[in-house]
N, C-alpha and C positions, 0 to 999 in steps of 0.2 A: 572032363568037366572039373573046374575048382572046387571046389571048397566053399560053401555058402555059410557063414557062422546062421544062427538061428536069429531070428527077430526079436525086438523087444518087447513084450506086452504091452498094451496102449498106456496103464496104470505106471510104468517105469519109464515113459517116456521126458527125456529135458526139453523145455522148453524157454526161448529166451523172446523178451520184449524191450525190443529200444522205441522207442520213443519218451519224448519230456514231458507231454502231457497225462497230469494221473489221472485224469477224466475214462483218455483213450487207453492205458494201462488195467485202470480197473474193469473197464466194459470185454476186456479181452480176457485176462486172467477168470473173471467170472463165468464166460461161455467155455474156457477151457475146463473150467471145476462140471460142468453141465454134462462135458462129454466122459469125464474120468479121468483127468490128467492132473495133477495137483502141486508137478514139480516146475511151477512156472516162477521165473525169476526178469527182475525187468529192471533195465537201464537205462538213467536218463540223458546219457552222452554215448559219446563212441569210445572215448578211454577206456571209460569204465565198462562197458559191453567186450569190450578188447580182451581187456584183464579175466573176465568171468571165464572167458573163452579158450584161455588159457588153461584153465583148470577142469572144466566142465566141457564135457562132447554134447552139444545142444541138436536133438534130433529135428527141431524145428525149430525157427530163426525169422521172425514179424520186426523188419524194420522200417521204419518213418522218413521219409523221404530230408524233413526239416528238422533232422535229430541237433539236439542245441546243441550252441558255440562251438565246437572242436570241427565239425565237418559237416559233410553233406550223407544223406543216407546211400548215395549212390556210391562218394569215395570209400564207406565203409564198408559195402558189401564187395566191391574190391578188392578192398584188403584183406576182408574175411575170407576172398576165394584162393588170393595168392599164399597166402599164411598156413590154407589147407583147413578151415575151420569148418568147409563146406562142402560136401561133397555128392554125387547125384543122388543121395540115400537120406540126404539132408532136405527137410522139406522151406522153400522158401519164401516170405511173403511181405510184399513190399508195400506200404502205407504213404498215401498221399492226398492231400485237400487239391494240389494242382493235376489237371491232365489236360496239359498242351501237348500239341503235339513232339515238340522237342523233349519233353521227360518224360512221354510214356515211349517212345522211340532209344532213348537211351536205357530204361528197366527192361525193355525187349532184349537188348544186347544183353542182360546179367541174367536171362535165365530163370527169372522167376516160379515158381508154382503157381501163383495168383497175384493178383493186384486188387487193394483194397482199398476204394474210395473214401477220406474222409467227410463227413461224421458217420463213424460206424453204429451200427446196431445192434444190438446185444444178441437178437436172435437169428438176424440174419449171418454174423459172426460165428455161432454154433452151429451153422447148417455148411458152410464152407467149411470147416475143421473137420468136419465130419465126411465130407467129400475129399477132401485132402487125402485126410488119413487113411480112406480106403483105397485110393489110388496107389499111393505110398507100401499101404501093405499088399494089395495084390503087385503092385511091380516091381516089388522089393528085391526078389532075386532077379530079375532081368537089370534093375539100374545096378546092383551089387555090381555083375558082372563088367558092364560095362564101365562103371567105374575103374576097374584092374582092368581093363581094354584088352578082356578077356572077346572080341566082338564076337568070332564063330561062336562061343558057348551063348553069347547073348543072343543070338539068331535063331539058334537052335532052341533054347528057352522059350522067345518072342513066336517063333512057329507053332507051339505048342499049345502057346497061350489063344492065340488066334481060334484054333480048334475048339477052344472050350467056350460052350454058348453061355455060358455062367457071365463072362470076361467081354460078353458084346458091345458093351458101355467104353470101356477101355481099349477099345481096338484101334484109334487115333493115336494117342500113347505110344503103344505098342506097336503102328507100324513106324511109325516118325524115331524110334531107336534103332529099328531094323534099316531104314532108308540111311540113318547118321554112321550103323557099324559099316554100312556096304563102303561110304565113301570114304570112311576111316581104314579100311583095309585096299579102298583106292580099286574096287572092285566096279568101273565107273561101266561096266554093260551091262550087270544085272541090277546095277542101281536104275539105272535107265530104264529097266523092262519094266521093274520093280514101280517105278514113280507114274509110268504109263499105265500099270494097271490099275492103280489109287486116282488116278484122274477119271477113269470113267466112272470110278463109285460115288467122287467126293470133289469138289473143289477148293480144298484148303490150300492155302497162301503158299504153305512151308512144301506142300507137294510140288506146285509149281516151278520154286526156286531151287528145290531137289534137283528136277530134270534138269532145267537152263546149268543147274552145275555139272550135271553127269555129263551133258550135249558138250559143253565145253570144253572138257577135262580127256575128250575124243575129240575134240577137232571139225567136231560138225558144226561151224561158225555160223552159215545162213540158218539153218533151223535152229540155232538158239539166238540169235538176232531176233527172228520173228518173233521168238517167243518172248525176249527181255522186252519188248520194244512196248508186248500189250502189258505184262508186269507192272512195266513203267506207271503207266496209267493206273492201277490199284495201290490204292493206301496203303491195304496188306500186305501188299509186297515188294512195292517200290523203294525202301529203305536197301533189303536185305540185296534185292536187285544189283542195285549200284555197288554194294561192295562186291558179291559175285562176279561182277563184270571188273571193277577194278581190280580186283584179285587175277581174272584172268589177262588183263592187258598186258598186269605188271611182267605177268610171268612170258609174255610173248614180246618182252621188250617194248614194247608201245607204250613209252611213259608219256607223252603228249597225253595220250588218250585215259588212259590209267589215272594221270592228276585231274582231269578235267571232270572224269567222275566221285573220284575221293574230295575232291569240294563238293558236289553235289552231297555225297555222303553224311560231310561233316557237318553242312546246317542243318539238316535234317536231325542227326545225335552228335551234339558239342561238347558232350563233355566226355568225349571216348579220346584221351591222352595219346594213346599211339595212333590212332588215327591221323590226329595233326601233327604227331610226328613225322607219319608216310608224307604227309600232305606236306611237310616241310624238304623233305629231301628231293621229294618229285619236285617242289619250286624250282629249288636253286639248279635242280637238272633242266629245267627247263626255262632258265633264265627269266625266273619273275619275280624282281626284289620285295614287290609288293605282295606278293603271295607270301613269302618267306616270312617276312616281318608281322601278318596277319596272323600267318600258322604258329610262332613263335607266342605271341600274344595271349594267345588261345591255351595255348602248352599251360603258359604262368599263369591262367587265370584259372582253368580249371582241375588244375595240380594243385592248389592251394590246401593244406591242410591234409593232402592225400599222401599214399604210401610215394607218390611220385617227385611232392615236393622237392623242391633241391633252389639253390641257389644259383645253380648254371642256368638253370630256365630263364631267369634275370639278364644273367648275361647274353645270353644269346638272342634273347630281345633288342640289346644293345645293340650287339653286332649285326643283326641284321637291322637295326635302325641303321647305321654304318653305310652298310651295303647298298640300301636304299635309298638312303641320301644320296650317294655317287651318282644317282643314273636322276634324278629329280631335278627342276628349275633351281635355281639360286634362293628365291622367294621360301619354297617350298624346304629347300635343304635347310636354312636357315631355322624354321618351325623344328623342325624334326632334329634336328641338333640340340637343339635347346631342351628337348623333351627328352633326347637321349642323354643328357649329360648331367641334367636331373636324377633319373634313374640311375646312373653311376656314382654321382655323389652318393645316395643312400645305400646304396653296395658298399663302398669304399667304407661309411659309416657303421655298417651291420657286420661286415665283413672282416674287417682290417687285420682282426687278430688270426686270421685262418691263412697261414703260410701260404700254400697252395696259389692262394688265389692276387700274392703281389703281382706274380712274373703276368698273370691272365691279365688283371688291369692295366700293367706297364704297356705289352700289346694293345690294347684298347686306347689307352690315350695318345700311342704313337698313331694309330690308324683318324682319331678326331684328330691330331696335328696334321695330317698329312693333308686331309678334304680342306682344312682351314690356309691350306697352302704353306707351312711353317714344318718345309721338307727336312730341314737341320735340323733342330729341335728333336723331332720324327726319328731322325737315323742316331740320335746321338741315346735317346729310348732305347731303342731297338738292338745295338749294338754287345748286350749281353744275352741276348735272345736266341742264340743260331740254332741251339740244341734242338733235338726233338727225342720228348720226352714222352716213351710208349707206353709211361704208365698214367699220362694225360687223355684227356679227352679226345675224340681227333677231332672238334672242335676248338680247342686249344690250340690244337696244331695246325689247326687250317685258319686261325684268324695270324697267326704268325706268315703260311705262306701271303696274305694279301698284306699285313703288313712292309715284308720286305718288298713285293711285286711295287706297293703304292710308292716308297720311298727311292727307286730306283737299283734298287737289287737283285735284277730278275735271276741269277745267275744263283743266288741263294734261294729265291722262293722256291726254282724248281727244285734244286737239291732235294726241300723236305717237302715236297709231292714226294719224290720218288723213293725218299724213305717212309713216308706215309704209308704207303701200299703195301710194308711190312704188319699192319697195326689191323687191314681189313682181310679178313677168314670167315669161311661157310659161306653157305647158301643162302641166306636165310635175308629178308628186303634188308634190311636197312644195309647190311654189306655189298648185294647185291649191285645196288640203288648209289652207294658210296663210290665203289670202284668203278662205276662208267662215269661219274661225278668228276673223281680224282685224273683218269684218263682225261675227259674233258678240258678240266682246268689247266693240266699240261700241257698239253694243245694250245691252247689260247692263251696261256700266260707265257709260251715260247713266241708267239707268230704278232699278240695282242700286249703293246708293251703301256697302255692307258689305260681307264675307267672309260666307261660311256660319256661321262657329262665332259672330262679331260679332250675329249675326240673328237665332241659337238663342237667345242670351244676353238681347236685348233682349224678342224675344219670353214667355221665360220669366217676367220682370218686368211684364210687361202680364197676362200669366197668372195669378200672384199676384195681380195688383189688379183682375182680374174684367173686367178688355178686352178681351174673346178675338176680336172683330176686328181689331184692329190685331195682336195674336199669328199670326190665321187668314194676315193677308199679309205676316207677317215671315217667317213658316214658308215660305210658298209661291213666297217669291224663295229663300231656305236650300236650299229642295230644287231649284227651277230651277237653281243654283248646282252642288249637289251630289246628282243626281238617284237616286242609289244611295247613299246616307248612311242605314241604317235607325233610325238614333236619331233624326234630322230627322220621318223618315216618322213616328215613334209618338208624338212630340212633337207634330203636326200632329193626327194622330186624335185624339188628348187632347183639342186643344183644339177640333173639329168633333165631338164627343161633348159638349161644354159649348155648342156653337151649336146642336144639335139638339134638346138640352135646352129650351134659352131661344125661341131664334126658329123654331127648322127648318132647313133646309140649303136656299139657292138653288140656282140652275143650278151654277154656277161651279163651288160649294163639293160638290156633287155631284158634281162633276169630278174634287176634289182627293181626294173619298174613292175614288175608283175606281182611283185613280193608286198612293194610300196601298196598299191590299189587295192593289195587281198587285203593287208593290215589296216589301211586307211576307210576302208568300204565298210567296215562294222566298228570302225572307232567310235568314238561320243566324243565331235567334235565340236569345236562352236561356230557358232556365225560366221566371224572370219576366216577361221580354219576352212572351214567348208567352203567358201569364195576363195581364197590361195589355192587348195586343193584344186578346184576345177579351172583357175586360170592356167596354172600348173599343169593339169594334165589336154588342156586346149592347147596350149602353145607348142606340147609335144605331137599331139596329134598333124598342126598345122604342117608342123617343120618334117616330119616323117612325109606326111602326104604331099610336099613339095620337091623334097628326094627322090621320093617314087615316080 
């Protein structure tokens, strides 16, 4: 057993108050004077709460959700946790006049001690500090321990405490750290027993998503299926559900499935930054530019002001506006260029004197030359580019491989794939998620020498001239590319509606019609789409059953 230093007396306890308003400032500090605490100190931004924090170990920490100008209460208790200002000994409590469901869903994420509605009341503020505080000090040594991820000492503690009928109030607490040491030491069979026998006492939310993780984490798929499935269906637990299950797709490779739930995730809590990170690498593994450019969006809008900020978030909004544009109508590319190039201008403007980031914009406006078809120009950009530079982003170094790929250099884009792969190490998602990425795009930047929208283009001129096999495999890399593009999918019928005509439909091509109908059968199409589609797939029907 470690080492448990002693406790503070309630009278020497720090206390810190961010929020702007001195209304809500004084109504708090006052119920703290009520309880015995008098070393209360309050901040009306997050700098200055920053700075205090610095200096002072604050054993209790009441922040406001709309702390003024600098940031949001949620980016600062972030940072407060990464910074180490906060720890499970630290009590926390987070202040809000909103409760929608998107902010109280992302405060759930940060772990709170409580959540406190605005307009506060002075005595109902003294009754919760007083609950606090005695949670806080009966659990004291059980969170000590688990803070040093001490977990058997914390078990053995939490057992003890359980026995003492003094501690029955607290026994929710107390086993909900026992259930979190078992899967922290990955002891997923006696967490299992463990969460089964808290179900028959209690039905809390966090028991439930306990088991569906311990079920998982062993491989018993159908019985935590059934049970994610009723999760889904409760408030209480349908958030934490969905990352549970994303978590486990990810890790069984099923990223189809894995992204599908981390969007679910994310509108649910939007402003969890690595969240739409996942949700960005699972995109472009999953070929959906539109996702990409969504998830990036997301990054720079709720990174603002946070420990996460950066100025690459900008750019990578860019580049996957870029990327998006390639696979998009003309009409459409057009809009979206113009909005990207916007955004560039004011980089180029905020930016200009930050070395670093010449060589990142020079690729960038080689890749807008390249969609604008002003392939010279593009290569004459690009041409001091080759390097790759492993102390860059490998975002940097992956808008370099599609630059080369766009301007006809495939010979170099692969080059730096494959010295890319020197840059990704560990286990951990985002490398994981990078390198079946990176393998991918090797693949297809060997076999796939255009863009989607390049492939439609070509293809449709083979179409006119009555080609329609060389159209059948320009389509069929367009959609490999852009596998949810439905103007791709009816462009492809089109032209296996002219082969079934002529020759019949091989195996393959069989294939591609099956692919067409699954994607085109849940699209959002319109009117005439929808009459093409079905003339399209009548005339195959006819000409198959006239073979027969």
């Amino acid at each position: 057993m470690i080492k448990i230093p002693a406790q503070a007396p309630i009278s020497e306890l720090h206390v810190l108050v961010i929020d702007g308003q001195s209304l809500v400032q004084d109504t708090i500090k006052s119920a703290f004077l009520e309880v015995g605490i008098e070393n209360v100190r309050c901040a009306q931004n997050a700098f200055y709460a920053i700075r205090l924090c610095e200096h002072i170990r604050f054993d209790m920490i009441l922040v406001a959700f709309d702390v003024r100008s600098d940031k949001d209460g949620f980016s600062l208790l972030e940072e407060m946790r990464f910074k180490g200002f906060i720890a499970k000994t630290t009590s926390v409590i987070f202040l809000s006049a909103d409760t929608s469901p998107e902010l109280v869903n992302c405060v759930i994420e940060l772990q709170p001690d409580d959540f406190w509605v605005k307009p506060l009341d002075k005595y109902r503020v003294a009754q919760r500090i007083n609950h606090i505080l005695k949670i806080k000090s009966q659990l004291y040594r059980l969170n000590y321990c688990f803070d040093n991820q001490e977990y058997p000492s914390a078990i053995y503690l939490a057992q003890r405490q359980l026995e003492d009928e003094s501690l029955a109030q607290y026994r929710p607490q107390i086993n909900r750290l026992i259930g979190r040491c078992l899967v922290n030491l990955q002891e997923y069979a006696d967490a299992e027993a463990f969460y089964r026998s808290l179900l028959k006492e209690c039905d809390y939310g966090w028991v439930a998503v306990g088991l569906l993780r311990s079920l998982l984490q062993q491989g018993k798929k159908m019985e935590a299926q059934a049970l994610a499935d009723d999760l889904l269906e409760r408030d209480d637990t349908r958030f934490a559900t969905y990352d549970t299950l994303t978590e486990y797709y990810i890790n069984q490779e099923d990223y189809e499935k894995g992204y599908e739930l981390i969007k679910e995730a994310s509108k649910l809590a939007p402003r969890n930054i690595q969240r739409h990170r996942k949700a960005w690498d699972l995109a472009r593994l999953n070929h959906d530019p539109m996702g990409q450019y969504l998830a990036t969006q997301n990054m720079a809008k709720y990174a603002k002001n946070s420990i996460h900020d950066s100025p690459e978030l900008v750019l990578n909004v860019i580049r996957a506006g870029i990327d998006l544009a390639s696979t998009v109508s003309n009409s459409q590319a057009k809009n979206l260029l113009a909005e990207t190039e916007r955004k560039l201008l004011k980089v180029q403007q905020d930016f200009a004197h930050i070395n670093d980031f010449k060589n990142q914009l020079i690729v960038i406006q080689a890749r807008l030359l390249s969609l604008k078809d002003k392939k010279k120009q593009a290569e004459e950009l690009m041409q001091l580019q080759a390097q790759v530079n492993s102390w860059h982003s490998v975002e940097d170094n992956l808008d370099k491989v599609k630059a080369f790929h766009e301007i006809g250099q495939r010979e170099q884009s692969l080059a730096i794939l494959e010295r890319m792969k020197e840059q990704i190490n560990g286990n951990e998602f985002t490398n994981q998620v990078m390198a079946e990425y990176l393998e991918q795009e090797q693949f297809e930047r060997s076999e796939i020498h255009h863009n989607p929208k390049e492939l439609a283009e070509m293809a449709s001129v083979h179409y006119k001239n009555k080609r329609f096999s060389p159209a059948y495999k320009l389509l069929t890399q367009a959609l490999q590319l852009s596998p949810k593009n439905t103007n791709i999918g009816l462009s492809l019928l089109k032209v296996l509606a002219r082969l079934a005509q002529d020759d019949g439909l091989n195996e393959e091509q069989e294939s591609g019609l099956k692919h067409c109908k699954t994607l085109l059968k849940t699209a959002n199409l319109s009117t005439q789409q929808k009459i093409k589609q079905a003339q399209y797939i009548d005339s195959i029907k006819q000409h198959q059953a006239t073979r027969h």
